[in-house]
VMD Tcl script that builds the backbone (N, CA, C; Angstrom):
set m [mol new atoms 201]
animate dup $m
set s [atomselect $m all]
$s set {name element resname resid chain x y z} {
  {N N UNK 1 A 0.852 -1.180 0.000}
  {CA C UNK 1 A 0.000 0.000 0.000}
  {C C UNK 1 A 0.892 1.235 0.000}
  {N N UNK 2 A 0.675 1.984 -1.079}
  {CA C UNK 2 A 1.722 2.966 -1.031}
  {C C UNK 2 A 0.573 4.717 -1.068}
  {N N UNK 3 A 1.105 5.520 -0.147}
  {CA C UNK 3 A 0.379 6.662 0.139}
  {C C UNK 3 A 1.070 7.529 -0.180}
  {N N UNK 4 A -0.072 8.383 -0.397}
  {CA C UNK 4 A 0.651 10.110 -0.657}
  {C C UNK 4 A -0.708 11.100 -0.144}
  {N N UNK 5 A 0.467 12.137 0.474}
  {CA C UNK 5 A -0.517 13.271 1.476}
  {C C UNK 5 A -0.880 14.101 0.388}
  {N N UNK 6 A -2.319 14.703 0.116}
  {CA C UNK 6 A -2.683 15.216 -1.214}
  {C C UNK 6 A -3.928 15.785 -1.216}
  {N N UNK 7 A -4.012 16.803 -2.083}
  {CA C UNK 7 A -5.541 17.864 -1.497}
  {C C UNK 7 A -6.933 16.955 -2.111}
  {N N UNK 8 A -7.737 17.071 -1.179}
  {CA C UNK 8 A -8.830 16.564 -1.881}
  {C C UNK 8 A -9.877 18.211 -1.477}
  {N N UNK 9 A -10.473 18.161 -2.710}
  {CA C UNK 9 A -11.565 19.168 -3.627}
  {C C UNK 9 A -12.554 19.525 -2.491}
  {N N UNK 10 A -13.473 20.328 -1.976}
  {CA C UNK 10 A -14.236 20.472 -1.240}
  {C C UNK 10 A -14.663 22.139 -1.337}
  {N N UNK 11 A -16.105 22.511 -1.153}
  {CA C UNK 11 A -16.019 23.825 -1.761}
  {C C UNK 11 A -17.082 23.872 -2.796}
  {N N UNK 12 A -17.862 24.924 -3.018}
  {CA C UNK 12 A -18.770 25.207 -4.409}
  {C C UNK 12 A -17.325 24.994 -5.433}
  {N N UNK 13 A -18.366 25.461 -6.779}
  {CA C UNK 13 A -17.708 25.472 -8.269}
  {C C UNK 13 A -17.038 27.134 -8.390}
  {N N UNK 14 A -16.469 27.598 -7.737}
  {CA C UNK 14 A -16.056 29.313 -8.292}
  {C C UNK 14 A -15.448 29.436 -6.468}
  {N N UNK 15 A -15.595 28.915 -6.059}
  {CA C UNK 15 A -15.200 28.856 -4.640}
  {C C UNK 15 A -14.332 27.944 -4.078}
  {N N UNK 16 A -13.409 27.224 -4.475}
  {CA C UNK 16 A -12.653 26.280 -3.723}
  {C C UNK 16 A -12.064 26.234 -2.644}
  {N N UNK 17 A -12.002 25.306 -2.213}
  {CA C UNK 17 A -11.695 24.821 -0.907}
  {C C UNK 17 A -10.845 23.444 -0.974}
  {N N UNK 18 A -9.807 22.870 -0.023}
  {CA C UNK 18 A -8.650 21.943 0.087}
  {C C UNK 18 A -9.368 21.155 1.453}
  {N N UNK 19 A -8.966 20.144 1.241}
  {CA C UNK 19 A -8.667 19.268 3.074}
  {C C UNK 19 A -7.367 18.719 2.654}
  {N N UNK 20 A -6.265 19.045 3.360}
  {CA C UNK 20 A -5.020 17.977 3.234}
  {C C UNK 20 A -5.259 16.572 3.849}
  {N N UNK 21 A -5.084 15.433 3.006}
  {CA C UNK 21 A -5.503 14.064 3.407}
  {C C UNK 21 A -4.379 13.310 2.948}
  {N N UNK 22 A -4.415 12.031 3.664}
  {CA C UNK 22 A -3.406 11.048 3.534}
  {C C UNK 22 A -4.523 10.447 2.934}
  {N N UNK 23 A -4.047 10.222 1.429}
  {CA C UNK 23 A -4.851 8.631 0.995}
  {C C UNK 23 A -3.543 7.768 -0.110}
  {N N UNK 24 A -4.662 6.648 -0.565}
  {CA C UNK 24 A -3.660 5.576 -1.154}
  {C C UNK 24 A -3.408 6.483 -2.630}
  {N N UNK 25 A -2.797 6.259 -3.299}
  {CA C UNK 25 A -2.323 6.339 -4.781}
  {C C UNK 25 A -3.373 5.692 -5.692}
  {N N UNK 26 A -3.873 5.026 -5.447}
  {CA C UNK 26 A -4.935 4.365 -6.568}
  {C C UNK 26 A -6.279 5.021 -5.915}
  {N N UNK 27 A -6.732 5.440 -5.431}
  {CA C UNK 27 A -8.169 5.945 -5.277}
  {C C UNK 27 A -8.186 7.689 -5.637}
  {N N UNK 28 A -9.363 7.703 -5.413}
  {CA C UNK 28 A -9.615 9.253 -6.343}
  {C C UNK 28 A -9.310 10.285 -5.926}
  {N N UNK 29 A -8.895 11.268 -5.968}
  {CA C UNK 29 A -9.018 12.873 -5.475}
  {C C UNK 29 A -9.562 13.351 -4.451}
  {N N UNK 30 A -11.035 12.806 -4.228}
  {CA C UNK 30 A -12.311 13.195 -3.888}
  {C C UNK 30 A -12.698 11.722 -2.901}
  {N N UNK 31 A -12.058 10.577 -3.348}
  {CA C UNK 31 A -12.491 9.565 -2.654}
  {C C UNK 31 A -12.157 9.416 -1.455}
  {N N UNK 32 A -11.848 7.567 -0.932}
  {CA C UNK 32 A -11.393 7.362 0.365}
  {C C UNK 32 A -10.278 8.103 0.936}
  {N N UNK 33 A -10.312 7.927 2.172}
  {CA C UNK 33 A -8.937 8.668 2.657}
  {C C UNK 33 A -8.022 8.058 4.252}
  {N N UNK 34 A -6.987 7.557 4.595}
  {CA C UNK 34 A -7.096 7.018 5.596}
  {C C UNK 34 A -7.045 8.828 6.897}
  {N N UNK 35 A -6.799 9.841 6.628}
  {CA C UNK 35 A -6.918 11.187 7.587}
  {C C UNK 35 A -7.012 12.192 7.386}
  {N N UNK 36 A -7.240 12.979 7.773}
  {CA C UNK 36 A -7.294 14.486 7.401}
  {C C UNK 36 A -6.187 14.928 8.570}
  {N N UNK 37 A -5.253 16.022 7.317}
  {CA C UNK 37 A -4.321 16.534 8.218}
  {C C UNK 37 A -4.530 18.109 8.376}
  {N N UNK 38 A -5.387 18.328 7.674}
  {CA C UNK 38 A -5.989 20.191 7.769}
  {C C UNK 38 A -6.449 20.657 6.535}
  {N N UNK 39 A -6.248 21.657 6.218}
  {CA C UNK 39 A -6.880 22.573 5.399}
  {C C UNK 39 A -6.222 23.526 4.605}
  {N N UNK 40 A -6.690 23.625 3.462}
  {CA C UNK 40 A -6.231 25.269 2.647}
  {C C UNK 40 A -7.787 25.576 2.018}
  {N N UNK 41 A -7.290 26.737 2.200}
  {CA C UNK 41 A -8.685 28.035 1.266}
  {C C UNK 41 A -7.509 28.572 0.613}
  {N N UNK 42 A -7.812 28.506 -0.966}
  {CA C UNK 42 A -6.903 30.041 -1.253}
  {C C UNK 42 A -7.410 31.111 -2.008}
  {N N UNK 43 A -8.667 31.043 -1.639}
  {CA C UNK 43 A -9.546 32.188 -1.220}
  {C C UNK 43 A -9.601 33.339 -0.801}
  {N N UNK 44 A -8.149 33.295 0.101}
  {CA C UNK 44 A -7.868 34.639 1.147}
  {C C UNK 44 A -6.409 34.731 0.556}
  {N N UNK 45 A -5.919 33.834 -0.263}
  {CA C UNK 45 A -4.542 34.308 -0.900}
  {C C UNK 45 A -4.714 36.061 -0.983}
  {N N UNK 46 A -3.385 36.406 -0.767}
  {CA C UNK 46 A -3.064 37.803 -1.234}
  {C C UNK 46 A -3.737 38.526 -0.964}
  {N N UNK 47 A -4.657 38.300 -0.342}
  {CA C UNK 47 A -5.509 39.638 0.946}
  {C C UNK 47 A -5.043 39.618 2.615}
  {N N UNK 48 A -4.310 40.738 1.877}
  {CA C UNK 48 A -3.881 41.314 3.698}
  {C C UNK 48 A -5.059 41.483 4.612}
  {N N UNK 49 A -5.011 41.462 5.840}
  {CA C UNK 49 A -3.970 40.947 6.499}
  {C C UNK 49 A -3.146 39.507 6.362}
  {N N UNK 50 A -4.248 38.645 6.430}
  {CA C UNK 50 A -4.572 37.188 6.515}
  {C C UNK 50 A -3.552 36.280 5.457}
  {N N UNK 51 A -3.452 36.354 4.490}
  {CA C UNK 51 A -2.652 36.065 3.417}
  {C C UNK 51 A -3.118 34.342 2.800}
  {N N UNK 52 A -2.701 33.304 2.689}
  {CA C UNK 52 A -3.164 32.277 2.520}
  {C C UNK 52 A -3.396 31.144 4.094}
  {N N UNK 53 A -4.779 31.028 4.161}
  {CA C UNK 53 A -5.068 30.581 4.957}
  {C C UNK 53 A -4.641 28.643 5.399}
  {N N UNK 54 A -4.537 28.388 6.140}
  {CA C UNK 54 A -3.281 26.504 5.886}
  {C C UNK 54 A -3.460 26.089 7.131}
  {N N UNK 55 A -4.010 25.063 7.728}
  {CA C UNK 55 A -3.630 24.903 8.694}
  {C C UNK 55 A -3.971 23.206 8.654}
  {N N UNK 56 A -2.532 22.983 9.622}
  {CA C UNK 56 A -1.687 21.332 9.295}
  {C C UNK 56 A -1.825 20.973 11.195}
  {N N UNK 57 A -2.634 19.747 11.268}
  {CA C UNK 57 A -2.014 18.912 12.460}
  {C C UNK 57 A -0.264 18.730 12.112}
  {N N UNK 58 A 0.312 19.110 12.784}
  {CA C UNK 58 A 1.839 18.982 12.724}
  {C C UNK 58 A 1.866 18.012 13.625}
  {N N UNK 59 A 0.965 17.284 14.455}
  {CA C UNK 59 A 1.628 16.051 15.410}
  {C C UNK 59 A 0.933 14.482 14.072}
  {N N UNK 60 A -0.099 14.970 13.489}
  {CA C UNK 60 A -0.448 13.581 12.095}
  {C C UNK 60 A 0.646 13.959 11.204}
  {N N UNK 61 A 1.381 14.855 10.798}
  {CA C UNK 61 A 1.923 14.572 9.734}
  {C C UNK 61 A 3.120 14.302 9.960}
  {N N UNK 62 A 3.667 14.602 11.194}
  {CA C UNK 62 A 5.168 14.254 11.278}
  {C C UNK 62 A 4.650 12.320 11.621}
  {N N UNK 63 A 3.764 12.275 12.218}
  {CA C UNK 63 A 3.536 10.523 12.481}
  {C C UNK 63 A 3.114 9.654 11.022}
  {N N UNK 64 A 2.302 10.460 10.518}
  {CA C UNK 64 A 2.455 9.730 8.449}
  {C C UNK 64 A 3.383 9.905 7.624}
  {N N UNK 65 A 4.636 10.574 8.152}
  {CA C UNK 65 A 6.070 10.709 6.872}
  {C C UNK 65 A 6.610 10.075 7.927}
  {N N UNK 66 A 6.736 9.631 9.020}
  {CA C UNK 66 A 7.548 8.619 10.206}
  {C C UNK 66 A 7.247 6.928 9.045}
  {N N UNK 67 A 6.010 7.083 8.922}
  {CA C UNK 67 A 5.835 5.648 8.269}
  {C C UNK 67 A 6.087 5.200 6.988}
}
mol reanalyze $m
mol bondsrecalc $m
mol representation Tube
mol addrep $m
């Protein structure tokens, strides 16, 4: 079983939205996933204050690149 951490789609059509997820290599974009490690909007890119919005469990992802 080989994985890769990778955005899956979430969000209207003109509005996007990210969940950072650990899933397998053979399933879909949008499909199964074994976690969610956080989030991007880049939505708020390049509007001050805020700038691009990201936010990562840093204790799941250092434990899914450990494996």
């Amino acid at each position: 079983m080989s994985i890769k951490i990778r955005l899956a789609k979430i969000g209207k059509r003109n509005a996007p939205a990210y969940k950072i997820v650990v899933a397998e290599t053979r399933s879909k974009r949008n499909g199964k996933f074994l976690d969610i490690l956080g989030d991007f909007n880049p939505a708020t890119a390049g509007k001050p204050p805020t700038g691009v919005k990201v936010t990562i469990d840093k204790v799941k992802l250092d434990a899914w690149v450990q494996k």
